[in-house]
C-alpha positions as CSV (number, residue, x, y, z in Angstrom):
1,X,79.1,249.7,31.3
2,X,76.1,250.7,34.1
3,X,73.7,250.0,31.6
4,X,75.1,246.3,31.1
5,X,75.2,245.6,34.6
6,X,71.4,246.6,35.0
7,X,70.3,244.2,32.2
8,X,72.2,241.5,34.4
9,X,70.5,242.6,37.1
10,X,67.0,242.3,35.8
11,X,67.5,239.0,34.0
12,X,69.0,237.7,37.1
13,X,65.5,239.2,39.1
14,X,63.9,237.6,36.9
15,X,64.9,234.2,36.8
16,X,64.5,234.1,40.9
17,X,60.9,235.3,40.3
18,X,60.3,232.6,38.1
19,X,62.0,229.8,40.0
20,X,60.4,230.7,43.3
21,X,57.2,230.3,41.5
22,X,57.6,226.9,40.3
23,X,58.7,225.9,43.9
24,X,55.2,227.5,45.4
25,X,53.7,224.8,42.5
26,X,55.4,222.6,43.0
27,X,54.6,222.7,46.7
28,X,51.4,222.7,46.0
29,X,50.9,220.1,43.7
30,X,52.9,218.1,46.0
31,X,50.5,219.1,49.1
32,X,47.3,217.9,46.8
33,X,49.0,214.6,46.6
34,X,49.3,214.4,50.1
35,X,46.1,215.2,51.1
36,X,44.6,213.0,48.2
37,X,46.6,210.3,49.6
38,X,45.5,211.3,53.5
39,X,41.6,211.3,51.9
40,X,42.1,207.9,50.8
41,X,44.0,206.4,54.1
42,X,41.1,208.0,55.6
43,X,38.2,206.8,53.9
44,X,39.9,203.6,54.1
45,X,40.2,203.5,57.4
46,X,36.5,204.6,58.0
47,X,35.4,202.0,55.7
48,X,37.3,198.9,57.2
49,X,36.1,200.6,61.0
50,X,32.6,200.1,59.5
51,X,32.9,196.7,58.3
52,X,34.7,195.4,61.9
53,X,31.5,196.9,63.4
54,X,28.9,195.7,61.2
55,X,31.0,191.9,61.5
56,X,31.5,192.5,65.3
57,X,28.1,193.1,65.9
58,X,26.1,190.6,63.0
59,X,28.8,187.7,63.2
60,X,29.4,187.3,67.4
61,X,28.3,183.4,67.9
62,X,25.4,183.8,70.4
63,X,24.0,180.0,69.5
64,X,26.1,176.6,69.3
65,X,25.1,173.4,68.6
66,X,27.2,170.0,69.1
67,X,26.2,166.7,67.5
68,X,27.7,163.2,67.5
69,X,29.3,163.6,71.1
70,X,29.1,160.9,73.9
71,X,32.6,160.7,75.6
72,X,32.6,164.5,75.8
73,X,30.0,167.0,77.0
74,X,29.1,170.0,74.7
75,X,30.8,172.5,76.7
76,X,33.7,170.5,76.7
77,X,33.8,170.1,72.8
78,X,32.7,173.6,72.4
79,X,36.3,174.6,74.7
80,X,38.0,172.4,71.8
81,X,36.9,174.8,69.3
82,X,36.4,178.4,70.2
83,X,40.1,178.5,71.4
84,X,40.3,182.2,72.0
85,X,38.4,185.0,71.8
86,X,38.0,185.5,67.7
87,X,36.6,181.7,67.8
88,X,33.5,184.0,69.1
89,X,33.0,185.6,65.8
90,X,31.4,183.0,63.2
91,X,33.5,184.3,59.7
92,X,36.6,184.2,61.6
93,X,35.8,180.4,62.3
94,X,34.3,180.1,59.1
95,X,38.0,180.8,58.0
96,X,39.7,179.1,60.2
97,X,37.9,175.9,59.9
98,X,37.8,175.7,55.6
99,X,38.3,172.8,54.6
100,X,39.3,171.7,57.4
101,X,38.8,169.1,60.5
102,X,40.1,169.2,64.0
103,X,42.2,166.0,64.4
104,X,44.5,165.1,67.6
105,X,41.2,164.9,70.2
106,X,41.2,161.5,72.1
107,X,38.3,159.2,71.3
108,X,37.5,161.2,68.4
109,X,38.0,160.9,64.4
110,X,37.5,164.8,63.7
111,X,35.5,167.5,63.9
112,X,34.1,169.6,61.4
113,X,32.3,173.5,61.9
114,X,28.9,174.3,59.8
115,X,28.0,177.6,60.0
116,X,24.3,177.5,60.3
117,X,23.9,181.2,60.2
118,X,25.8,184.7,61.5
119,X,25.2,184.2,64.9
120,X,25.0,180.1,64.9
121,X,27.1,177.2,64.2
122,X,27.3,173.4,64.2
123,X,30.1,171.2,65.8
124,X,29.9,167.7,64.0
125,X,31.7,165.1,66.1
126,X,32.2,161.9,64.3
127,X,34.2,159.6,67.0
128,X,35.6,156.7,66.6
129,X,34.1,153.3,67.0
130,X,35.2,151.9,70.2
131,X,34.4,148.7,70.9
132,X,35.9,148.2,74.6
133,X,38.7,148.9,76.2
134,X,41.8,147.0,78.0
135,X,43.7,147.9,80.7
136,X,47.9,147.5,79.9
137,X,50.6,149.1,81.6
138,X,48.9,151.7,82.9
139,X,47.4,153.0,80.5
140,X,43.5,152.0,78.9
141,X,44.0,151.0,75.7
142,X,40.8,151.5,73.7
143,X,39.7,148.8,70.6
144,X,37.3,149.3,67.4
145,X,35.0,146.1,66.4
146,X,38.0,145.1,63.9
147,X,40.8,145.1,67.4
148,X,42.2,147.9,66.1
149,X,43.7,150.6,68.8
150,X,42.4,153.7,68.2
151,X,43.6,154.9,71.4
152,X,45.9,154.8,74.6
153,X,44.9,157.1,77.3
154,X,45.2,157.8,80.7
155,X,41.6,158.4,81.1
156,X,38.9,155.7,81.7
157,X,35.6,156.1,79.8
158,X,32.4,155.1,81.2
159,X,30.8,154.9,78.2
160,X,32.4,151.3,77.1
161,X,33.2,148.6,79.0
162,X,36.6,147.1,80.5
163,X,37.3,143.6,78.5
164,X,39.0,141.1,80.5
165,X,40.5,137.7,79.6
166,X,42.1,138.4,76.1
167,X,45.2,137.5,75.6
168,X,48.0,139.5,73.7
169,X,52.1,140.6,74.0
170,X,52.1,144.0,73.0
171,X,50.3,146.9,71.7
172,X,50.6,149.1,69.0
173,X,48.7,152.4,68.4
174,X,46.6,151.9,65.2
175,X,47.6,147.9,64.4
176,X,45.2,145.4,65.8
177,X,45.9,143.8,68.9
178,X,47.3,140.1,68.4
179,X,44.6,137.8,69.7
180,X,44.3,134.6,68.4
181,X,40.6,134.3,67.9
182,X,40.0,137.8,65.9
183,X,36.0,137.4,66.1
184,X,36.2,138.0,69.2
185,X,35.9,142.0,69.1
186,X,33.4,141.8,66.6
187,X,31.5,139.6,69.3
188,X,32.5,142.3,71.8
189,X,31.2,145.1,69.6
190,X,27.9,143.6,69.1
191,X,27.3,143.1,72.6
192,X,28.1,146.7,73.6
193,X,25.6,148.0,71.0
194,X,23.2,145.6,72.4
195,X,23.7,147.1,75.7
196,X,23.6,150.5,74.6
197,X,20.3,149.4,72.7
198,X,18.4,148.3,75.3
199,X,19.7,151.2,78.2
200,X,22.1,148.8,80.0
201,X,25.4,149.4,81.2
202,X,28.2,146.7,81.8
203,X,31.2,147.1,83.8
204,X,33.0,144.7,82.5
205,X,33.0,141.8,79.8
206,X,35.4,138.9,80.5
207,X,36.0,135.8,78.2
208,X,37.2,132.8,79.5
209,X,39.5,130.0,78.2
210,X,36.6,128.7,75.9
211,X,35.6,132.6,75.1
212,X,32.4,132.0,76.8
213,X,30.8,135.5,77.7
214,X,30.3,136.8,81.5
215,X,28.6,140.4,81.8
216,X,29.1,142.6,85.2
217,X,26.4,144.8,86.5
218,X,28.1,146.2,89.8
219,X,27.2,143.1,92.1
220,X,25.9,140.7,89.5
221,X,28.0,138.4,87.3
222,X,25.6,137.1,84.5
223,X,26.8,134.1,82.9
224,X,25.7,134.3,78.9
225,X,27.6,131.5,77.6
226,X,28.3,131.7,73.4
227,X,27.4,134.4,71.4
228,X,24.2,132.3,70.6
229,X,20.5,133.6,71.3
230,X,23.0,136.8,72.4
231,X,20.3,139.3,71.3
232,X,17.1,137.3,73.4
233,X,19.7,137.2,76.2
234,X,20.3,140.9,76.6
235,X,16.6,141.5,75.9
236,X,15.6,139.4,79.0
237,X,18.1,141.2,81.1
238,X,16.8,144.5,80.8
239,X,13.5,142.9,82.5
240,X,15.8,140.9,84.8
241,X,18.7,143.2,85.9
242,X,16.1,145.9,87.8
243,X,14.4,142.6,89.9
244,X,18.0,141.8,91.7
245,X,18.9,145.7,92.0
246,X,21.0,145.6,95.3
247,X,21.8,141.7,95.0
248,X,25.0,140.3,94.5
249,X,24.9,137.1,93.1
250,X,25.2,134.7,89.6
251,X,22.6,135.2,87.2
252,X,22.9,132.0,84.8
253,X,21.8,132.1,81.4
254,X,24.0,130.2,79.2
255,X,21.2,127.5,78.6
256,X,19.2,129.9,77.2
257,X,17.4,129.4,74.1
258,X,13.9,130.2,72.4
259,X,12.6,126.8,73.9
260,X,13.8,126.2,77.3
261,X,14.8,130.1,78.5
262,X,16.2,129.1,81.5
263,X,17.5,131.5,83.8
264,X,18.8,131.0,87.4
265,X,20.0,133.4,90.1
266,X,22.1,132.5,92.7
267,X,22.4,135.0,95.5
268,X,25.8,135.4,97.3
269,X,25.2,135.8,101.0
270,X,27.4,138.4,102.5
């Protein structure tokens, strides 16, 4: 019976030899995993540190240009776009930007980002063809060449002039505004890029009953009649308009043609 109980014994030695051995491998092969697993977060981790540097320090925008902008300055279309402080790196805009334009900015169509090169990009402004503007309700309601509103702000532009005389109801953003004679704004657009050609600035265009044209240049009302002989009209007043600089007065051209081109100034005496 002692001899029984010893074989137990041993067998039973045995078996806890053999079991705390497969644990020690079993920790071990389950410590290689871990530290195969670590190796890779790490090297991971190292590699993706890397390529933030190498993108933090090739892609920062350090050059911008802006083209197509005249209501805004390039600063202020440059805010529009570089939002926040990734904007500064040119992949991340280059991202942000696929395939797509920035929309929503007054007096502008969209906006589209080129990236020229890792440190430089291109801001293309394509704005919207404003022909004039009215004032209604408080508010400055801006016109394309067809008398479509492309805009109701609060602010005034400069860069186009206030049209006065035209008669209408009501406004609606993007519908054309209900004037009887609809060649008018077409008139109205042509004059303003005649303007613009020749480096002269109107106040204000009014049309009156007959939608004969007067032109404001701060003190001087100029008289141009119909839309006919428009373009010798406004070529003459670049010549004329610098003559009667701190003049007020009525500058009469509506006779005007390729034959006679008769122009009188009135001077108002204050």
């Amino acid at each position: 019976m002692a001899k029984r109980k010893r074989r137990k014994r041993v067998k039973k030695n045995t078996f806890s030899i053999r079991v705390f051995f497969e644990k020690i491998e079993d920790s071990l092969r389950y410590n290689r995993s871990l530290y195969i697993i670590i190796g890779i977060v790490l090297a991971v981790f190292i590699v993706g540190l890397l390529v933030f540097t190498f993108i933090r320090d090739n892609y920062t925008i350090t050059n911008v240009y802006v083209s197509g902008n005249t209501h805004y300055t390039n600063e202020e279309i440059i805010d529009m776009v570089m939002t926040d402080k990734l904007c500064q790196n040119s992949l991340y805009l280059s991202l942000k930007y696929r395939n797509k334009s920035i929309e929503g900015v007054p007096f502008v169509e969209k906006m589209s980002v080129e990236i020229v090169s890792p440190d430089t990009i291109r801001i293309n402004v394509y704005e919207k063809a404003v022909a004039g503007y009215i004032s209604y309700l408080g508010h400055y309601i801006y016109f394309d060449r067809d008398g479509i509103v492309v805009e109701s702000s609060l602010e005034k532009s400069d860069d186009v002039p206030e049209v006065l005389g035209l008669s209408f109801d009501y406004v609606i953003l993007y519908e054309k505004l209900p004037i009887e004679n609809a060649d008018v704004f077409e008139e109205i657009l042509d004059i303003t890029q005649l303007l613009s050609k020749y480096s002269l600035k109107a106040d204000k265009i009014f049309f009156d009953s007959e939608y004969d044209v007067y032109l404001y240049f701060e003190g001087i009302e100029v008289s141009i009649g119909t839309k006919d002989y428009i373009d010798e009209k406004i070529i003459q007043l670049q010549y004329i308009l610098p003559e009667l600089e701190g003049k007020t007065g009525m500058l009469e051209m509506k006779d005007y043609d390729e034959d006679t081109k008769n122009v009188t100034f009135e001077e108002k005496i204050q």
